[in-house]
C-alpha positions, -999 to +999 in steps of 0.1 A: -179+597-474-151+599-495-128+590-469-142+554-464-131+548-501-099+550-494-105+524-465-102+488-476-112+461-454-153+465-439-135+459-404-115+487-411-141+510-420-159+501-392-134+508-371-130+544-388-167+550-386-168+543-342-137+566-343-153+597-364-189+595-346-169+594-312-149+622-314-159+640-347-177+671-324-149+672-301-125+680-327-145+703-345-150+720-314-111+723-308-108+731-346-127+761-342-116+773-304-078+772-320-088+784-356-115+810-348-124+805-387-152+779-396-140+774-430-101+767-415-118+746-391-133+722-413-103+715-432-084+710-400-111+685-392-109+670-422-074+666-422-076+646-389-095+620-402-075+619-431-042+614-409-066+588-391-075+567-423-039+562-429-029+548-397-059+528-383-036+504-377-017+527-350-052+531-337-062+501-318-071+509-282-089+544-295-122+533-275-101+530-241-091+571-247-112+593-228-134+618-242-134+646-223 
């Protein structure tokens, strides 16, 4: 993925790897309940996880967040 470039340390991209498999599908599913527009959704989507690459460090109790 082309965001995990953009990640530096493996911890970190570990970190950001738990965090997209956890919640990628619930996002998308938002993204596209909100958007109504697959193509809009993705980006939206995309745009998270870009937001969440920048501030793993903010992120540090994401696995104590419930999913549903």
């Amino acid at each position: 993925k082309k965001i995990l470039l953009m990640i530096e340390t493996p911890k970190e991209k570990r970190k950001f790897v738990i965090l997209y498999e956890k919640y990628k599908y619930l996002i998308q599913k938002v993204a596209m309940d909100v958007l109504h527009d697959s193509f809009l959704a993705e980006d939206a989507v995309y745009n998270v996880f870009i937001s969440a690459a920048y501030n793993l460090d903010k992120l540090d109790e994401f696995e104590n967040v419930p999913t549903k």
